[in-house]
C-alpha positions as CSV (number, residue, x, y, z in Angstrom):
1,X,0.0,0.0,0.0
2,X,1.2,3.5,-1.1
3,X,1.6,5.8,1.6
4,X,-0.1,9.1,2.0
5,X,3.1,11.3,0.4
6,X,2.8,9.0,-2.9
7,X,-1.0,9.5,-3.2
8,X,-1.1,13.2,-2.3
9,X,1.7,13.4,-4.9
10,X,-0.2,11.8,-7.5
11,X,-3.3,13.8,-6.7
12,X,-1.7,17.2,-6.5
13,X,0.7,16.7,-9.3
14,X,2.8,19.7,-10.3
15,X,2.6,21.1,-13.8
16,X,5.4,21.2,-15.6
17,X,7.3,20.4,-19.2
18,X,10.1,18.2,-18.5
19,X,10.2,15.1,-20.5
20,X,13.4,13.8,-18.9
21,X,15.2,12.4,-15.8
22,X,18.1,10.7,-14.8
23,X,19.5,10.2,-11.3
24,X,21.5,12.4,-9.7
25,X,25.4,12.4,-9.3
26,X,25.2,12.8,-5.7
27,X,23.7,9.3,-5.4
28,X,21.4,11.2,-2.9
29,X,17.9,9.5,-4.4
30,X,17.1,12.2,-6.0
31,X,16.7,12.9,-9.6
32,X,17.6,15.9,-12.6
33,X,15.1,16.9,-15.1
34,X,15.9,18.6,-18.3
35,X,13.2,19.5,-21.0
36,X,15.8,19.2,-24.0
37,X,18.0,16.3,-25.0
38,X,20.8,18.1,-24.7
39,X,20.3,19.0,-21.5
40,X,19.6,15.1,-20.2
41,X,22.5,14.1,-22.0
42,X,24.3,16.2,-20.0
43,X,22.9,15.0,-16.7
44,X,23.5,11.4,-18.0
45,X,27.1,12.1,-18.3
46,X,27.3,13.8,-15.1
47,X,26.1,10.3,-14.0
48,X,28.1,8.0,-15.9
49,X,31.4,10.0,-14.2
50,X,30.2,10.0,-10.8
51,X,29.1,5.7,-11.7
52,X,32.7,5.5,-13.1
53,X,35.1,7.0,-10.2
54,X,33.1,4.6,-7.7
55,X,34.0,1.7,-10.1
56,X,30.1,1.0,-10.1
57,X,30.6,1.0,-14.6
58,X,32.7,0.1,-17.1
């Protein structure tokens, strides 16, 4: 069962137009959204370099 965050956050969903995500380089949980491709790719390499210098990737 969902708890109440998840529901109310489903319910009372912020607007917005970002069509991308990718976690963060922090490994904190959290996630960055970009709206162009560009701008994910970025992220996504951010990622990959923060996955490579823990030895977590190829």
């Amino acid at each position: 069962m969902p708890d109440m965050a998840a529901i109310e956050g489903v319910l009372n969903y912020e607007k917005h137009d970002y069509i991308y995500f990718c976690a963060r380089a922090e490994m904190d949980g959290r996630h960055n959204f970009a709206r162009t491709l560009n701008e994910h790719n970025r992220n996504a390499q951010e990622y990959h370099r923060a996955l490579d210098r823990m030895k977590i990737r190829k």
